[in-house]
N, C-alpha and C positions, 0 to 999 in steps of 0.2 A: 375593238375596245369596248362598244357598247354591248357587246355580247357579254365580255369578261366581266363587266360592270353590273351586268343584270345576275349574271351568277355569283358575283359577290355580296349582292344584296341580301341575296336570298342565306350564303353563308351568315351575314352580319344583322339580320333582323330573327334568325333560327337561333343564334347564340343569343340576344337580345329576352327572346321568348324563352328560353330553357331558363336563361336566367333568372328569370322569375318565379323557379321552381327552387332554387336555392344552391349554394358554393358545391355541393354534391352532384349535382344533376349536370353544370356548367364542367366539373373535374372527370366524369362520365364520358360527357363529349368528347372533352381535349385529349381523350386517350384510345376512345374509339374510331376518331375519326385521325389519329396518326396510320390503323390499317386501313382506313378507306381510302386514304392518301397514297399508300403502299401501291394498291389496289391500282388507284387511278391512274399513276405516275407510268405502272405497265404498261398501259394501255396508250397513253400516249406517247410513249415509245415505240409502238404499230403505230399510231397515228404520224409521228413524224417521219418514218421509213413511209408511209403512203403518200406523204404529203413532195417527197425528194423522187421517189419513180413515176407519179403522175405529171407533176407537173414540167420534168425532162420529156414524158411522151408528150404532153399536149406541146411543150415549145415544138419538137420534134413532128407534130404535124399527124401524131397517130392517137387517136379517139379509140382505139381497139385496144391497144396497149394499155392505155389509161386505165378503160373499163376491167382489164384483168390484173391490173395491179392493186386497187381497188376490191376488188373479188378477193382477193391472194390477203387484202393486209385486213378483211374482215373475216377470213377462216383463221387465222395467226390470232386475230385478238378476240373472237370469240372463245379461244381454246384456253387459252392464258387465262381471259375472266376466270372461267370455268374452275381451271385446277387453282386458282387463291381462292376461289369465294370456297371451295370445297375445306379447305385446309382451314380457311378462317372462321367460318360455322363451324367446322366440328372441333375445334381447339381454341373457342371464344376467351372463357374464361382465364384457360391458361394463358395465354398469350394478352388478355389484360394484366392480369397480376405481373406474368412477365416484365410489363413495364413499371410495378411498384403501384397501382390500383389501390388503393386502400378497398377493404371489402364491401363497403358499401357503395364504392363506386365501378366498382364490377357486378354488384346485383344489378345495379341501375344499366352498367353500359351493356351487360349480355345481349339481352333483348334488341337494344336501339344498333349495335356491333351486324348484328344478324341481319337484321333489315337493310341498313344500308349497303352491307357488302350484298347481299343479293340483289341489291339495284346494281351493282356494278355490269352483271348479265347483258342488262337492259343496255346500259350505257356504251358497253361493249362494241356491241352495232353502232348505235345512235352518234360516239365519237368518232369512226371510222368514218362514216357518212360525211359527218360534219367537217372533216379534215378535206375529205374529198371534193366540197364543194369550195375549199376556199382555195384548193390545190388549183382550179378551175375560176380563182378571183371571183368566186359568189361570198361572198361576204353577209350581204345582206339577207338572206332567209338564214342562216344560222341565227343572227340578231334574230328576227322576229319569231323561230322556234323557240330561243331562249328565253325571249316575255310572254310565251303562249305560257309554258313550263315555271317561271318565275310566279304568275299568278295564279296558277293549278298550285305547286309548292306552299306559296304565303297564305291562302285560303284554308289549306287541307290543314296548316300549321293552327290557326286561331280555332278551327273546329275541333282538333283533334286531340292539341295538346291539353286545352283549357276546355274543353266539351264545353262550347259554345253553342247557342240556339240549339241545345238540346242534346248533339251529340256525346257519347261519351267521351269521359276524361281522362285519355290516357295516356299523359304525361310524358313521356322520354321514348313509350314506345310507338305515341301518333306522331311525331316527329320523325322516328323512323319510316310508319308505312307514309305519310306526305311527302316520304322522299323516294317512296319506290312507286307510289302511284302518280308522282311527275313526271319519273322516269319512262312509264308505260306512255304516256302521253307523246311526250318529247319522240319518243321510238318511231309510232303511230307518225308522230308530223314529217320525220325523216324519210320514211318509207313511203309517202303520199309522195314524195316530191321527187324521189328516185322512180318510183311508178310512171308519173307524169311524163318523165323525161324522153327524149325522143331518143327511141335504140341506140342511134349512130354518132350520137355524142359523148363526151366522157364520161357524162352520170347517168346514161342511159341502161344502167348494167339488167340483167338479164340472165335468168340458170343456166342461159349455154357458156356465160362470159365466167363462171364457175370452172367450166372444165378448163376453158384456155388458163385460167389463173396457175392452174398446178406448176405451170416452171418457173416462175415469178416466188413461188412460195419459198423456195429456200432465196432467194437477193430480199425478199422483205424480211425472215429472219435474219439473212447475215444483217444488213442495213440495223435492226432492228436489238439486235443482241450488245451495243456498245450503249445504245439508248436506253435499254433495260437496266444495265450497266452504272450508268451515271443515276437516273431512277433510283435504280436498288440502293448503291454508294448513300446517292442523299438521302432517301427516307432511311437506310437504316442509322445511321449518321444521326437525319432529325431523332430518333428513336431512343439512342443512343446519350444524345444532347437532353431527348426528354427524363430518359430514366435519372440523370445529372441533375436536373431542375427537382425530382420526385425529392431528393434530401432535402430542400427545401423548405418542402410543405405545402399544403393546397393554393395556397396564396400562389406563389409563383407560380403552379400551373396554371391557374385562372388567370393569371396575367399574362404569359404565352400563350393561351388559348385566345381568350378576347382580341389582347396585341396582333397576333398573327394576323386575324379575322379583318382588324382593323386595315391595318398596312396595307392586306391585300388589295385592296383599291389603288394604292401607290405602282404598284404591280404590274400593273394594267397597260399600260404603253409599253412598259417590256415584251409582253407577252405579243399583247399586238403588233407590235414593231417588228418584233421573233417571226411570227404567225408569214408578214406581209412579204420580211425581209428572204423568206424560204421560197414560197411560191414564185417571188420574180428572178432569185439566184438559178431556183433549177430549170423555169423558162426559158431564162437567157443562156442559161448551158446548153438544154435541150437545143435552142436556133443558134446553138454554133457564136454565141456572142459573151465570151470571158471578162471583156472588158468591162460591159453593160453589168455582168454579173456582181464584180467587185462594186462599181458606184450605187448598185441596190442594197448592196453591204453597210456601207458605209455611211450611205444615205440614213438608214434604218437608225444604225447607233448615233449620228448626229441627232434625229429627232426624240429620239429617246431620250439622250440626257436631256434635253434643254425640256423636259417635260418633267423627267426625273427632279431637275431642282424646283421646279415652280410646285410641284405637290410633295415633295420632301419639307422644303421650305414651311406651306402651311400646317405641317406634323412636329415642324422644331418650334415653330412659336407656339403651336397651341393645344400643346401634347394636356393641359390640363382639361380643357374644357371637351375637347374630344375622348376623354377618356371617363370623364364625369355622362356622357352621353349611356354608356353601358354598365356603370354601375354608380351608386351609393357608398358602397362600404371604402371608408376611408382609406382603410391598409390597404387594398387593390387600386386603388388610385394614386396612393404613392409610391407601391410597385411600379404601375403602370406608365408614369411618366417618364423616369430615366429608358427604359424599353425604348417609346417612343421614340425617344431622342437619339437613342443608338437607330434606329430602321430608317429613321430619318437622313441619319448621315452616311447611310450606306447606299440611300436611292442609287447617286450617280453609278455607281459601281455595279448593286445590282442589275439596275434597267442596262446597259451598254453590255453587259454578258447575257442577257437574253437576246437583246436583239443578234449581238454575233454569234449568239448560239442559234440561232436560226437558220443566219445566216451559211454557217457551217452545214446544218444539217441539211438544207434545201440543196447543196452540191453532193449531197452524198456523205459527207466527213461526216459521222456521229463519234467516232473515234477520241475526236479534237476535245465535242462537249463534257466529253465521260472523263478521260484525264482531268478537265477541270475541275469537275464537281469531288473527282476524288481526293484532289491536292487539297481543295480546300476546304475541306469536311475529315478529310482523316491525316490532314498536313496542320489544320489550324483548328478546326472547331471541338470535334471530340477529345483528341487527346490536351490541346490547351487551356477544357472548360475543364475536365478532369483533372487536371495538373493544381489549376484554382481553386475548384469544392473541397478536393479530399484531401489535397497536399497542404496548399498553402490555406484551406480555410476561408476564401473570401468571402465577401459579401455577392448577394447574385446579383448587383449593380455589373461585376467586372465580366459575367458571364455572358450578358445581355452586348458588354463591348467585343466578343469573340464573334459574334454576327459580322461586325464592319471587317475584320480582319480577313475573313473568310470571304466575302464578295468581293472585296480587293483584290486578292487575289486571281480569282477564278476572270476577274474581268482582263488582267493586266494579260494572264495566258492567253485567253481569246486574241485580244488585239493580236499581239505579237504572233501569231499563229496567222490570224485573216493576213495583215500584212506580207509574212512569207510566202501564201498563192498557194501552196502547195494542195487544198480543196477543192481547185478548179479540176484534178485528177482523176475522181473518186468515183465518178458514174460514166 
């Protein structure tokens, strides 16, 4: 959680700063950084398929296995970075406008679109690693790689964008390189710590634990292909959702954009939850313990909501002064408050389908999460926000309520899915 929270920072002080370049620069963002989303969402799709065969071998008592599963799901997601970022550099433009870009917010996002997706390269590894050590219950050096990279990030930010103490000023595109030379960083601290590590353990990997990896490579693509799946489903979904908001006007993208940014600290125990509740499901599969596997389930989602209402809570009373924190301009403020209040009351619902979606996927099941994400994203949110803008005309107040509708959903499938057991089967 303190990891997700420090990489949220950095989301929520990088929007803070753009911001001060003006509603252009900020609409820029929130459209270039729906493909670095894209982008990322892959890859942690390899990360969760690495995260469900390591931690079945280490329950299981094999450090060999681990290290070539590990191997296996950093050739899968280096290959993947590889052909999006390829596709996303050479078809920048288009694929801004694609989503309704007004032109001068695709002069601006070319540039900063380019940059970040080619950190993804970097991140490629860097997330694969990082999966692996928590696959391995290290928890704690991911955190402190992510405050090494949070303060390389927010420094290279104040120099680069506003050429500070001299440096030059370059605006939307030092925001990009302060995101790929964190990235370099961050890479550099993962690979120190993988070096480090003593051969015979799970992080000990090594070019020979390469070769073993080859038969493991098609179980982390299959594993990997339903997570891709749900992935693809939601961001094109959000993509989809956003070209919906472009009728609009900049305003409401600037308020999805900020909003998002905001929320995602609300997030945070889900993710965490998800993250904890995977690693001890496929442990306890791995030793042969089903039972233990369900109450780490379960466990997960009770902690998560009862977290989800206490930071939901402080988002519904105080969606004003939180939102006054990122901008001045009145009309995005009073955009931005009903948003709130919807994200608000979708916490519970949210945070309890990450954690069972973790859940699921540390047994193997990725299956389970990707129906979900697709029911409620192409059962409720695209085609019922489009049903509102274009048919019936609404205000985007009712758009902003298609969020709660959709995490309801996807949470209520979860449960009733963990409950049937049928994911105890899957590895």
């Amino acid at each position: 959680m303190l990891s997700q929270g420090l990489l949220n920072v950095v989301g929520l002080v990088d929007i803070a700063m753009v911001g001060r370049l003006g509603s252009e620069a900020v609409a820029a963002v929130g459209y270039s950084s729906q493909f670095f989303h894209l982008s990322q969402s892959v890859l942690f799709a390899v990360g969760f398929a690495c995260v469900a065969l390591m931690a079945h071998a280490i329950g299981a008592g094999d450090p060999a296995r681990a290290r070539h599963a590990l191997a296996a799901a950093m050739i899968v997601s280096a290959g993947a970075a590889l052909a999006l970022t390829a596709v996303m550099v050479g078809a920048s433009a288009t694929l801004l406008g694609a989503l309704g870009a007004e032109p001068a917010a695709v002069a601006q996002g070319v540039p900063y679109l380019r940059l970040i997706v080619g950190s993804s390269l970097l991140l490629a590894v860097s997330m694969i690693l990082e999966f692996g050590l928590r696959a391995n219950r290290d928890a704690r050096t991911p955190m402190l790689i992510a405050g090494v990279v949070t303060v390389v990030k927010l420094g290279l930010n104040g120099l680069l964008i506003f050429g500070a103490f001299g440096a030059p000023r370059l605006e939307l595109v030092g925001a990009g390189l302060a995101t790929l030379i964190s990235q370099v960083v961050g890479l550099a601290l993962f690979l120190g710590v993988v070096l480090r590590s003593d051969p015979g353990t799970p992080l000990g990997l090594r070019p020979r634990d390469f070769a073993g990896a080859r038969p493991l490579i098609p179980e982390v693509v299959r594993l990997a292909i339903p997570s891709v799946g749900e992935r693809l489903a939601n961001n094109f979904a959000l993509l989809a959702y956003f070209r919906i908001l472009s009728g609009y006007g900049s305003v409401a993208i600037a308020t999805y954009t900020v909003g998002i940014r905001l929320l995602s600290f609300t997030w945070i125990p889900g993710v965490g939850f998800g993250t904890a509740a995977a690693t001890l499901v496929g442990q306890a599969l791995g030793a042969r313990d089903p039972e233990g596997a369900r109450r780490a389930g379960w466990r997960a989602t009770h902690l998560s909501l009862g977290v989800a209402v206490a930071l939901g809570g402080v988002c519904l009373l105080l969606p004003g002064p939180l939102a006054r924190i990122f901008t001045d301009d009145p009309s995005l403020i009073a955009s931005l408050v009903p948003f709130l209040v919807f994200l608000a009351l979708a916490q519970p619902a949210l945070q309890s389908h990450f954690a069972l979606g973790g859940a699921h996927r540390g047994a193997g099941d990725t299956w389970t999460p990707f129906v979900a994400s697709s029911l409620g994203n192409w059962l409720v949110r695209v085609p019922v926000a489009a049903l509102l803008a274009f048919v019936l005309d609404a205000p985007v107040i009712w758009i902003w309520g298609v969020i709660l509708v959709d995490h309801t959903l996807r949470a209520t499938w979860l449960a009733a899915s963990f409950r049937r057991g049928r994911w105890r089967e899957k590895l």
